[in-house]
N, C-alpha and C positions, 0 to 999 in steps of 0.2 A: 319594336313591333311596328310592322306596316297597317295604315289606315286604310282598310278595307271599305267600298263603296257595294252594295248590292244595288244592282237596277233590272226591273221587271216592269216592262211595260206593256205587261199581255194584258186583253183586258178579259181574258177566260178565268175559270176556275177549277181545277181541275188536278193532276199529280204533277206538274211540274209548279205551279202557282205555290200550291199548298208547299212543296218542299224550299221553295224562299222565302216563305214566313218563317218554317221551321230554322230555316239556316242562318238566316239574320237574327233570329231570337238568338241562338247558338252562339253565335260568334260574338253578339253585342252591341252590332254594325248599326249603320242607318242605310235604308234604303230607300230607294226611286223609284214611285209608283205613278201607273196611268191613274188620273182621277175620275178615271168612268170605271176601271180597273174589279172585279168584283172581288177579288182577294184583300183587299181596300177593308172590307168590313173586318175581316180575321185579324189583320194588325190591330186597328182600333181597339177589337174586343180584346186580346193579348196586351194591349198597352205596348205593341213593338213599336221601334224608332221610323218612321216615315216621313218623305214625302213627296207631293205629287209632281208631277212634270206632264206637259203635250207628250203625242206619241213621236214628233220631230221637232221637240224644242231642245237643239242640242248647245245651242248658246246659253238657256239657263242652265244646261248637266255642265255643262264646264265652268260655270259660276261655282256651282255647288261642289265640283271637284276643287276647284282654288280657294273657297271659302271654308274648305275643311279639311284642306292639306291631303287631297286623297293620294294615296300612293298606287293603291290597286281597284281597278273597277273591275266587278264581276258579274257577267252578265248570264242569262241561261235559253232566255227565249232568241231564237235566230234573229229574228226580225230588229234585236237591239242590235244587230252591230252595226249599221253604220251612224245610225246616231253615238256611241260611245265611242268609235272612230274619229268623227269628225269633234266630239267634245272633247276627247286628247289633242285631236291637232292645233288647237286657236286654246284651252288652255294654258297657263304657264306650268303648270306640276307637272305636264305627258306621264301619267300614271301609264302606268303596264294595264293591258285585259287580259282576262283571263276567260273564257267561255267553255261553260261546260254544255259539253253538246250532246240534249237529252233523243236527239231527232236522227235517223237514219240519212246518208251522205250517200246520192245514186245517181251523179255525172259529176264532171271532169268540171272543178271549177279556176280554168289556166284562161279564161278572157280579163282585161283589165280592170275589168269594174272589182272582179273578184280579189283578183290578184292585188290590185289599189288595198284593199279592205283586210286581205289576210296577211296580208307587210306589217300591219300596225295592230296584230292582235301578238300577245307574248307566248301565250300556252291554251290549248284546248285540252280539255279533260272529255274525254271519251267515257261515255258511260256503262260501255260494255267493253269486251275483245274484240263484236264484231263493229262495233262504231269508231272503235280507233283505228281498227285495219279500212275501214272507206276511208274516213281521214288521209291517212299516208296514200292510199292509192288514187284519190281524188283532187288532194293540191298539190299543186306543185312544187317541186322539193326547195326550190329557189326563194318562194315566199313560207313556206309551210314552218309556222311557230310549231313549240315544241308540244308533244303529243306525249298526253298521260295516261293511260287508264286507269278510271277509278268505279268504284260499284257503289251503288248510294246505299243506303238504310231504312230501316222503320222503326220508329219508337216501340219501345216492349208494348204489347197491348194490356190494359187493362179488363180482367178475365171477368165471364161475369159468372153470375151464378144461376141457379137452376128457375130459380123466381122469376128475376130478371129475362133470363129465356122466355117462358110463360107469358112473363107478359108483352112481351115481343112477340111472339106466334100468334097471342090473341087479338094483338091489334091488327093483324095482317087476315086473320081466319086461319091459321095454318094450323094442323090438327098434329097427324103421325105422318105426311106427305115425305117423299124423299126432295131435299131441298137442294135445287144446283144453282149457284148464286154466279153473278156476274155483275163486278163493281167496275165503270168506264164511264166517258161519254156514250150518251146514244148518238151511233154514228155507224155505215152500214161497215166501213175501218177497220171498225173494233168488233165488230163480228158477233152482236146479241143474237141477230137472225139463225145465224150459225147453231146457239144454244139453246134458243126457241124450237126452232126444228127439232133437234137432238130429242129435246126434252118431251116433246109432242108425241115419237118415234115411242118413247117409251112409254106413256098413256097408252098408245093405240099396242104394246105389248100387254097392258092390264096393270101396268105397276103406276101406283100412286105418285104421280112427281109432280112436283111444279118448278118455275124457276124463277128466282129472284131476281130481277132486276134494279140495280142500284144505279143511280145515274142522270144528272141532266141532260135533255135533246140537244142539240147542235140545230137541227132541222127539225120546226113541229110536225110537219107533215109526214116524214118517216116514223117518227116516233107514236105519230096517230094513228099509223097505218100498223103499228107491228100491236098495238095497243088494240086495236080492234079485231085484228086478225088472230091474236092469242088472250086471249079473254079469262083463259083458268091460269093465266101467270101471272106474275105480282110485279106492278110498274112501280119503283117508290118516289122518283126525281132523286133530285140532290139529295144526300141525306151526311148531316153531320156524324152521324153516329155509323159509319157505315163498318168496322170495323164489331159493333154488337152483331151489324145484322148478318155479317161472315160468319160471327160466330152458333148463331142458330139454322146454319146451314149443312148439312152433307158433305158438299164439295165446293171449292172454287175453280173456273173456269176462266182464264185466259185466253181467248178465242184471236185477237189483235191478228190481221193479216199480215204482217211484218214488225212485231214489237222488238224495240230495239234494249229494255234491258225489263219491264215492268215490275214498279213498286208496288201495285195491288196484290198480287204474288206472294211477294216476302211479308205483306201484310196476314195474310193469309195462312201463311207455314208458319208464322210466330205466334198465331194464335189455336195452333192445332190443328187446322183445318188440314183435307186432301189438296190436293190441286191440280189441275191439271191446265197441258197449254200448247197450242199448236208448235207444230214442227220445224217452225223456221223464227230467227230471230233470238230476241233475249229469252225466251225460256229453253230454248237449247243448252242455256250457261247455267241460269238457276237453277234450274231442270232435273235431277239424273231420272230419265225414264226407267218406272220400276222399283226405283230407290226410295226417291224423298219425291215422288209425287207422279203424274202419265203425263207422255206426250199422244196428240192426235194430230192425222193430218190436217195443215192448214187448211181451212174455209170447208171442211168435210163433214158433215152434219152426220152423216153415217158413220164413220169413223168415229167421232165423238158420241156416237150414241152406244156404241158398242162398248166405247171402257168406260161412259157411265155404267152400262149396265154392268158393267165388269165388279164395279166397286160395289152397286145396288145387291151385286146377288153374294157380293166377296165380300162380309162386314171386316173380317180380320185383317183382309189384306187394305183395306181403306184405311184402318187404325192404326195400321201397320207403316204406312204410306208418312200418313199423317204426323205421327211421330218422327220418323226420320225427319221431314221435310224441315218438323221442328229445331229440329235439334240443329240441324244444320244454319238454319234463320237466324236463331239464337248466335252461332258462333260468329258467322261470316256475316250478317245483314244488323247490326244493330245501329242505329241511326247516331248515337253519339259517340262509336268506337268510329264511325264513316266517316261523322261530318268532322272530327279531329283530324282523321287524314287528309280532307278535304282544306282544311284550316291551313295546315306545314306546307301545301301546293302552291296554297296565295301567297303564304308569306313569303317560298322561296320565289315567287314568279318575279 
């Protein structure tokens, strides 16, 4: 068995963070954390294996690969490859990388700085079809490591019960309202405003909605502004629990201006929820519009208001939706049928 290294040196928190706690708990790994890093606190409280490094101390990551025999370092956030580049080159082990690439690929990376850096990675993991197809059309074939695609996972959700609901809607003031949730960063990106609008659109038709906002700012001042400007919506920030608060929700919305596969989604369908998610990008894949959940046009508040109201006025066909969506989550998205395949990738790299 090859000795697996995970290194994350983002210091956000948010789905790609949380899914290398998840993975390194998985796998049994230790991993390499920024020490400002706020995913930092999740390990601790998990008791997972860490530890910390600068965000360019690559002479201690290559201590730490030769001091534990790493065979495979595994990185996810862009920003680490040239630090675990130049910790292969000056360590003695030259472990293989392996990067899974959670982030959309949209120019030509054939300059030398690039080409320097994709020489010495072994295999990228694509986290959609359409992140592996920029992959192959964006590096050059000359340096271009090998290209996998893999689709990540969500743990089974823990279902809650009807109490539990109640008491969730009471701490929020949520009554009989139609509830359209959206669990992201606040960022204009990820397209709350999008769902804000939509949701507003249906108020001012006479139907009861509100919508949920889950999510830390990026930008306070955006986040203040959408906070003042919609005032019958519910802001929560960060929220550990955000998988309850899907589940006393209506719908889920995916709004993301070009998401490249999202896990909020399958969180979402595993727990019974609707979902829906704009027209371009990774919910194209998890998606089937109609089927197991709606597509709207990207960045179109109109549009999105329409098949909200589609579902608001169609209870069967939401249930209906919803089910499918599930069923499908269940098969294809389960986070430790994933992260096992994910597992046979490293060890063959």
């Amino acid at each position: 068995m090859k000795n697996i290294l995970e290194v994350c040196l983002s210091p956000d928190l948010g789905g790609l963070e949380i899914h290398v706690k998840d993975l390194t708990k998985f796998l049994g790994v230790k991993a390499i954390l920024n020490p400002k890093g706020k995913v930092k606190e999740l390990f601790t409280k998990e008791y997972i294996n860490f530890e910390t490094i600068g965000r360019y101390s690559f002479i201690k990551l290559a201590q730490i690969i030769d001091e534990n025999k790493i065979d495979v370092v595994h990185i996810n956030w862009t920003k680490d490859i040239p630090i675990a580049v130049l910790a292969k080159l000056i360590s003695k082990q030259k472990p293989k990388i392996v990067q899974t690439r959670n982030m959309n690929m949209t120019r030509f990376k054939d300059d030398f700085y690039h080409k320097f850096l994709y020489k010495n990675i072994s295999t990228i993991v694509g986290i959609s079809t359409k992140v592996s197809e920029q992959l192959n059309k964006f590096i050059p074939q000359d340096v271009r490591p090998k290209i996998i695609t893999w689709y990540s996972g969500v743990p089974k959700p823990i279902l809650i019960d009807e109490n539990r609901k109640k008491e969730l809607k009471d701490s929020f003031g949520i009554k009989d309202e139609f509830i359209v949730c959206i669990v992201a960063r606040i960022h204009q990106q990820k397209g709350q405003h999008i769902v804000l609008e939509a949701v507003e659109k249906l108020r001012n038709d006479g139907i009861n909605a509100k919508t949920l906002v889950v999510g830390h700012y990026m930008d306070k001042s955006y986040f203040e502004e959408l906070r003042e400007k919609y005032k019958n919506d519910i802001f929560t920030g960060f929220a550990s629990n955000a998988n309850e608060l899907i589940q006393i929700s209506d719908c889920k919305v995916m709004a993301t201006k070009n998401e490249t596969f999202g896990m909020a989604i399958m969180d979402a369908m595993r727990c019974g929820v609707c979902v829906l998610g704009s027209d371009s990008g990774g919910p194209l894949e998890s998606i089937e519009d109609m089927k197991t959940g709606l597509h709207f046009k990207t960045m179109n508040s109109n549009d999105l208001y329409h098949k909200l109201k589609l579902i608001y006025e169609n209870k069967e066909l939401r249930e209906k939706l919803a089910l499918a969506g599930q069923e499908k989550a269940n098969r294809e998205y389960d986070n430790i049928t994933q992260f096992g395949k994910l597992k046979e990738i490293l060890q063959k790299a």
